[in-house]
C-alpha positions as CSV (number, residue, x, y, z in Angstrom):
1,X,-2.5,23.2,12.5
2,X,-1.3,24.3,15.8
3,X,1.3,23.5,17.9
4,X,2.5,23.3,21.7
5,X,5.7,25.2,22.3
6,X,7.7,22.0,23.5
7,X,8.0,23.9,27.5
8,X,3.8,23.1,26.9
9,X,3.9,20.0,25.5
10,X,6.7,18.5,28.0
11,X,4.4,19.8,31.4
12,X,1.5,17.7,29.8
13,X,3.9,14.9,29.6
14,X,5.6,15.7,33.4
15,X,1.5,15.7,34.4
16,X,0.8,11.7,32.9
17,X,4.5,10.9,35.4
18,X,7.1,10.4,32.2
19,X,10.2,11.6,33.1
20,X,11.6,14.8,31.3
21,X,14.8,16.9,31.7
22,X,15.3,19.2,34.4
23,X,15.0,22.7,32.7
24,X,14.1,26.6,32.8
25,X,12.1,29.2,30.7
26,X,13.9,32.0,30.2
27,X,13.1,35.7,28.1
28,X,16.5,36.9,29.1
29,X,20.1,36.7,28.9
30,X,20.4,37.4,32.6
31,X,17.8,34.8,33.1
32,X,19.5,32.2,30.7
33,X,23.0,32.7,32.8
34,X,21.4,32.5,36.2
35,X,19.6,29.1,34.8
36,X,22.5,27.5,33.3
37,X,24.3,28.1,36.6
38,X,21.4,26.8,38.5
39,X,21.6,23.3,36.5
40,X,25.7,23.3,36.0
41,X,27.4,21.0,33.4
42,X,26.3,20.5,29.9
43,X,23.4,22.4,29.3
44,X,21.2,22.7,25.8
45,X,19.5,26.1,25.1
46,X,16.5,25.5,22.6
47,X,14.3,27.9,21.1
48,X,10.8,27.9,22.0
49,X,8.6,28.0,18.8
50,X,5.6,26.4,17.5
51,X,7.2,24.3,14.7
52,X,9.2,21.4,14.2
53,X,13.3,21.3,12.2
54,X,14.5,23.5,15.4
55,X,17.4,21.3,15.7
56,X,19.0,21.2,12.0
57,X,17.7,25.0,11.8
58,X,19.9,25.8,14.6
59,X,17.7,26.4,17.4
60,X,19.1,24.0,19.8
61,X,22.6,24.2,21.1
62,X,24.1,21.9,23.5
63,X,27.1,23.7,25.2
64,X,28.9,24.2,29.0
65,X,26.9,26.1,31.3
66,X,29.2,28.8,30.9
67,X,28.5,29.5,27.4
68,X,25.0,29.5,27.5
69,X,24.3,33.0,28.1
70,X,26.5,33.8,24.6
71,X,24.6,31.1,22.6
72,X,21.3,32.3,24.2
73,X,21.9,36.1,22.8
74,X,22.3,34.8,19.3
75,X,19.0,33.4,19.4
76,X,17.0,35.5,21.3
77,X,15.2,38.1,18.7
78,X,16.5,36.3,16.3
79,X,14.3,34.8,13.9
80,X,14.2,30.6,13.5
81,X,12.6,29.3,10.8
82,X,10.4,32.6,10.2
83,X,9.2,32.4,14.1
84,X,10.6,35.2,16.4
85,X,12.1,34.1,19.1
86,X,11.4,35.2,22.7
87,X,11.8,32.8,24.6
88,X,14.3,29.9,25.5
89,X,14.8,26.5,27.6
90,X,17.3,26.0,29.4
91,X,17.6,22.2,30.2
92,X,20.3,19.7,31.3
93,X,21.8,17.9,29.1
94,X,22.0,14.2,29.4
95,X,24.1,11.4,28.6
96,X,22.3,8.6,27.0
97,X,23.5,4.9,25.4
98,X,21.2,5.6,22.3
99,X,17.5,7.5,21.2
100,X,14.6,6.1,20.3
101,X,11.3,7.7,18.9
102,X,7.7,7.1,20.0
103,X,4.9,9.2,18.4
104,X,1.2,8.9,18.1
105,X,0.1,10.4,14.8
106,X,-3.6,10.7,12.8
107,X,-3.4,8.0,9.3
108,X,-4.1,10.3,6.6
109,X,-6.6,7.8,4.7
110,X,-8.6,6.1,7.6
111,X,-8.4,9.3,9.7
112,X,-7.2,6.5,12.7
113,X,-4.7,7.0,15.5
114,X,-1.2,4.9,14.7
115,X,1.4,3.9,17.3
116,X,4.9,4.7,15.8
117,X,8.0,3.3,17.5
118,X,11.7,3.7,16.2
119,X,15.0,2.3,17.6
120,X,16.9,5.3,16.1
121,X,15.5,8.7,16.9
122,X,17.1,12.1,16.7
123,X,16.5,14.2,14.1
124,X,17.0,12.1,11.1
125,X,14.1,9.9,12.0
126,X,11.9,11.3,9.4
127,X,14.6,10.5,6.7
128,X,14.2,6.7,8.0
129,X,10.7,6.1,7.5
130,X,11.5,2.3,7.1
131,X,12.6,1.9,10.4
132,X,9.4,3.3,12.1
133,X,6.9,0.6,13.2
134,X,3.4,1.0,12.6
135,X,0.6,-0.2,14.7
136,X,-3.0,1.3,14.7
137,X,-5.4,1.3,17.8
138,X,-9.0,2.3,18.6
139,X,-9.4,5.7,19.3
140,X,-12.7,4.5,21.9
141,X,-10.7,1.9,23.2
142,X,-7.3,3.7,24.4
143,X,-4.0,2.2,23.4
144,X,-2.9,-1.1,25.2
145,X,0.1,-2.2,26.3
146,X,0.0,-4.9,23.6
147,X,-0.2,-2.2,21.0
148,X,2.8,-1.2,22.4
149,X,4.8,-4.3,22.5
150,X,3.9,-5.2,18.8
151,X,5.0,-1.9,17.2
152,X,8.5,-2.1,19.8
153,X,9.0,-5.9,18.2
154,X,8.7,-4.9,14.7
155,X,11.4,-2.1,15.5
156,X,13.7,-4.4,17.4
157,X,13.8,-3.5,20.9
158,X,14.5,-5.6,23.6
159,X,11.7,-6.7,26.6
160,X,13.3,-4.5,29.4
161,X,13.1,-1.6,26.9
162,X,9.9,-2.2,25.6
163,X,8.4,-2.6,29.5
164,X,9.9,1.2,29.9
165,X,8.5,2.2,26.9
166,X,4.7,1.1,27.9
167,X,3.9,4.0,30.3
168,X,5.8,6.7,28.1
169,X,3.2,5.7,24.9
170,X,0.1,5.6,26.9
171,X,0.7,8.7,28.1
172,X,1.2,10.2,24.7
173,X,-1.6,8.5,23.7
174,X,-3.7,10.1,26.8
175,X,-2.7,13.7,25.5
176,X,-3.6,13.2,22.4
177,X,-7.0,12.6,23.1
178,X,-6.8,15.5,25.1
179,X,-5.7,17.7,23.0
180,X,-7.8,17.2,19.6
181,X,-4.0,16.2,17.9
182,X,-2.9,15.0,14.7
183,X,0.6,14.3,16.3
184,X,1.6,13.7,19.2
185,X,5.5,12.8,19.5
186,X,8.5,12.6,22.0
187,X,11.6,12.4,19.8
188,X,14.3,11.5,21.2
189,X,13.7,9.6,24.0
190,X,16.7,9.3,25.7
191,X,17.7,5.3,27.4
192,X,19.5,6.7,30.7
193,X,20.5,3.1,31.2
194,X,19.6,2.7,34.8
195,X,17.7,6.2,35.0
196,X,15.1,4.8,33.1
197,X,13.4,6.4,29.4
198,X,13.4,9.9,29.6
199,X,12.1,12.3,27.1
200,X,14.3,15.2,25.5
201,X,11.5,16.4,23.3
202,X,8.6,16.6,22.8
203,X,5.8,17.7,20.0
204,X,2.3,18.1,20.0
205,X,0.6,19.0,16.6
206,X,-3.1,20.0,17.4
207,X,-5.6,19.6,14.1
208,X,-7.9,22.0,13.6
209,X,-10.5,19.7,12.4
210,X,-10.7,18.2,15.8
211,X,-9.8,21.2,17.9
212,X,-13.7,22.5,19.0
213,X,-14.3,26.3,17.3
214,X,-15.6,29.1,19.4
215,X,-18.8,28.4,17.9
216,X,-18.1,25.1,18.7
217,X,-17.7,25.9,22.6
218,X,-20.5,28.2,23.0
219,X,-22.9,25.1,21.1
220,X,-21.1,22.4,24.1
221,X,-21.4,25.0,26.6
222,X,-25.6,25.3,25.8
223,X,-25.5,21.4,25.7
224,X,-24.2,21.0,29.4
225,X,-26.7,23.5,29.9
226,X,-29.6,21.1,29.0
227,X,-28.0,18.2,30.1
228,X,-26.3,16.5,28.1
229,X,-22.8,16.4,25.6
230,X,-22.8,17.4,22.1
231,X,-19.2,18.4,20.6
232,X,-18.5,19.3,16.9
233,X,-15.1,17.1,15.8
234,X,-15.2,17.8,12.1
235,X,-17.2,20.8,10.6
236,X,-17.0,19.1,6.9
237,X,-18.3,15.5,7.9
238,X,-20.8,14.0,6.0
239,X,-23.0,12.1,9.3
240,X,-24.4,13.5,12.1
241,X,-24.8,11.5,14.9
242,X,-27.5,11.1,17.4
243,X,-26.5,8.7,20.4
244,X,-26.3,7.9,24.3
245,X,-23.4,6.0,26.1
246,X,-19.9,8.2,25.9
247,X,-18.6,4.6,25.2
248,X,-21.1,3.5,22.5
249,X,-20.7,7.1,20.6
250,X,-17.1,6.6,20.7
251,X,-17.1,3.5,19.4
252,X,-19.6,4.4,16.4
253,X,-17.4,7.1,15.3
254,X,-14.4,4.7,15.1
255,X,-16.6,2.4,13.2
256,X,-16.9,5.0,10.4
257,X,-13.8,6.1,10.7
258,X,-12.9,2.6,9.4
259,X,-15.3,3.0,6.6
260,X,-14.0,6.2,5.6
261,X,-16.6,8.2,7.1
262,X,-16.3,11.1,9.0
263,X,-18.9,12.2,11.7
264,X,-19.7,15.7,12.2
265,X,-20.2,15.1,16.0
266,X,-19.8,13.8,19.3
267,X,-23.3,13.0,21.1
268,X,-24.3,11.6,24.3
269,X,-27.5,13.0,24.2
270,X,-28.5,10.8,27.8
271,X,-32.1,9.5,27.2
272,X,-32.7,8.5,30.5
273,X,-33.2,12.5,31.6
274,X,-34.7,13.7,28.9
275,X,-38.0,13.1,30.5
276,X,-40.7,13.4,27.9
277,X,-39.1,16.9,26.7
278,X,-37.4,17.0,23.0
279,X,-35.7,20.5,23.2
280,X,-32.4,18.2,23.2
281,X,-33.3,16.1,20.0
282,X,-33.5,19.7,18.4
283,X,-31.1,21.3,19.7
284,X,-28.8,18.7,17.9
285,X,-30.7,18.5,14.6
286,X,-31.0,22.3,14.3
287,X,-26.9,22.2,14.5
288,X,-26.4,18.9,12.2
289,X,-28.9,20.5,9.5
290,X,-26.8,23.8,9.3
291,X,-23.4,22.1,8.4
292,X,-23.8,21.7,4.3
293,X,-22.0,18.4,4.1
294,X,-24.5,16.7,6.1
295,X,-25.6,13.6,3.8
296,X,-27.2,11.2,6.6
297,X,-28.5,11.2,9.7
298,X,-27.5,8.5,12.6
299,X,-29.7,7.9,15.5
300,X,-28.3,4.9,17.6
301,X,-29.9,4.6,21.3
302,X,-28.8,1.3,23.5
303,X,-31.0,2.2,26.1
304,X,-31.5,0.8,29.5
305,X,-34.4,3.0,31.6
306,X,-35.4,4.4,28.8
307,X,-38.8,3.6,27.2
308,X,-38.1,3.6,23.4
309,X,-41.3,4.6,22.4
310,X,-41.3,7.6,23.7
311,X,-38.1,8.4,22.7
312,X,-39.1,7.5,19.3
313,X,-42.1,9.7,19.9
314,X,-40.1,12.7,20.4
315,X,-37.5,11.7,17.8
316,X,-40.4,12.2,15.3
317,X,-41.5,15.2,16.6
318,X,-38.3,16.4,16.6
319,X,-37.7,15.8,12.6
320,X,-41.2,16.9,12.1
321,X,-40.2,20.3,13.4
322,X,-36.8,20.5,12.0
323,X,-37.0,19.2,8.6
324,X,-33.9,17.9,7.7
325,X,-33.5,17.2,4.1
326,X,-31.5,14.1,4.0
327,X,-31.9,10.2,5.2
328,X,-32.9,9.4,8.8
329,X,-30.8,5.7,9.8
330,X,-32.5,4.7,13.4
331,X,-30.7,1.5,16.0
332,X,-32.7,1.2,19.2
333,X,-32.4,-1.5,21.7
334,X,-34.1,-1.9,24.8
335,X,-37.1,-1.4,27.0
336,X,-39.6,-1.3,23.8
337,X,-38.1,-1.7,20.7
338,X,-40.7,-3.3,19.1
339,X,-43.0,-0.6,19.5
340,X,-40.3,1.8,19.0
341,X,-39.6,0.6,15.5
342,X,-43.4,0.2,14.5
343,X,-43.3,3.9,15.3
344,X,-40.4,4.0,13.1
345,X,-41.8,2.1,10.2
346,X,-45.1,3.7,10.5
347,X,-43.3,7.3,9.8
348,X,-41.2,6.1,6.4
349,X,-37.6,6.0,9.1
350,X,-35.2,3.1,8.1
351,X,-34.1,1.2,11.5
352,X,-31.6,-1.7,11.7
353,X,-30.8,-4.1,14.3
354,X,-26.8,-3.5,14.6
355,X,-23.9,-0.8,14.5
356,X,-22.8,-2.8,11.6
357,X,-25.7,-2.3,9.4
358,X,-26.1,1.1,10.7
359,X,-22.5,2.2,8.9
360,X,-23.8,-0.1,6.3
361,X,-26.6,1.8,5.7
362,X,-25.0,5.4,6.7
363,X,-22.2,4.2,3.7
364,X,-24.6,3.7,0.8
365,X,-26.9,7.1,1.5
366,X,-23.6,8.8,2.0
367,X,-22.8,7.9,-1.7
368,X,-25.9,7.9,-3.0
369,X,-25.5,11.7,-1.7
370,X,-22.5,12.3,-3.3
């Protein structure tokens, strides 16, 4: 795992319009004086490394602006939980009637995104498990505001709070998405009575299973190149995918996400400009094939211009070339499909009719595989 210093992770946060303290970036003393002078009353100086336990490690120090500059060259070179330290925010300190936590964090089983709201934050949230609600969401579909409203009733919190805290878990929600994480979490989130939610801290836990490889880019980067999308998300899946629609991709991979599957890919492979030319249907299998926990293959094409017969013609052609040694799952609708699956059934390719048999199907070949 990798993780935003918080500086990082609170300017992706300032960029989706949630509220965060005022504060500085400093390497120096000097620096750390001249920024505690700049904000003026109670300032906190916090450590800026890539893990989380600053505050009970002592790596954040809430004190007069005076004093900062003397807390500050304790910490600086100093070494905080076996991170060297080099650099410092300075931020104001607010007052606040109480903290509350809201994080967006990866379920370890079904590999799904789960809303997680608390009424007490602060550091000891992780000791009070049992207060954090619980509510998972879509990963295609974005978090709603009614995700949102259930997890803040099961943790007690009031309408007018709950309204404020809409915006601030959407927006957490948008940067985890952006940022391939496996936690994504503003803790404490300060109530500033009428000053509205604003957060103190904030974490973001990339996972490298999600975050693309250098291989990884250079493989998107030749995809642009012929048109079309093709990300790796996890180099140890067991299906590789094949599919059009950003949406509709999305959507399958939630879909075995839910069955405990994992894909290997993202694919919008864009049928409607291939044109008659397969170099993209290869391009894709030739990647899927060299990934040794490949165990099925998923084509599914919803296609509106496209004339599925031809695409089924180069599909073929495509596996003819390539070779891949493991079952070929095929869901076309559209302009054709009859003929398209005729083609299909004529070559020995299963095809089913739904997204729901094709993770039915994509389940059993992936056990019989194991």
């Amino acid at each position: 795992m990798s993780q935003l210093l918080e500086h990082e992770g609170k300017a992706l946060l300032a960029a989706e319009g949630v509220t965060i303290p005022d504060g500085i970036v400093v390497t120096t003393t000097a620096g750390v004086a001249e920024a505690a002078a700049r904000l003026g009353g109670r300032v906190a100086v916090k450590v800026q490394i890539p893990t989380g336990g600053r505050g009970k490690a002592g790596g954040i120090r809430v004190v007069e602006a005076g004093a900062a500059e003397a807390e500050a060259a304790q910490l600086l070179g100093a070494s905080v939980l076996g991170f060297p330290v080099s650099e410092l925010l300075i931020e104001r300190a607010l007052p606040a009637a109480r903290e509350l936590y809201v994080g967006i964090a990866v379920e370890p089983r079904s590999r799904m995104p789960v809303l997680l709201i608390s009424a007490e934050g602060g550091v000891d949230v992780e000791s009070a498990a049992e207060t954090v609600a619980r509510v998972p969401w879509h990963f295609s579909r974005g978090l709603r505001a009614d995700h949102v409203w259930t997890a803040a009733a099961q943790a007690g919190l009031d309408p007018e709070t709950t309204r404020r805290l809409v915006p601030v878990a959407r927006a957490l929600a948008r940067i985890f998405k952006a940022q391939s994480a496996q936690l994504v979490e503003a803790n404490p989130v300060l109530d500033c009575g009428d000053d509205g939610l604003v957060a103190a801290d904030v974490r973001v836990v990339r996972d490298p299973a999600l975050t693309p490889s250098t291989a990884s880019d250079e493989r998107h980067a030749q995809s642009r190149e012929l048109g079309f999308d093709y990300v790796t998300i996890d180099p140890q899946g067991q299906v590789g995918l094949i599919t059009t629609g950003a949406g509709a991709s999305m959507m399958l991979i939630d879909l075995l996400s839910e069955a405990g599957l994992s894909a290997i890919d993202f694919c919008d492979i864009r049928t409607g400009t291939m044109r008659g030319d397969g170099t993209r249907l290869r391009f894709v299998l030739d990647d899927l094939t060299s990934h040794a926990t490949l165990r099925v293959i998923a084509v599914n094409v919803f296609a509106g211009v496209t004339d599925l017969e031809e695409f089924v013609a180069l599909l073929l052609e495509a596996l003819a070339t390539v070779g891949p040694q493991v079952p070929v799952v095929v869901r076309v609708e559209g302009r054709g499909v009859e003929g398209a699956r005729q083609r299909l059934a004529a070559a020995g390719i299963e095809a089913v009719t739904s997204p729901e048999q094709l993770v039915e199907r994509i389940a059993h070949h992936t056990k019989e595989g194991n």
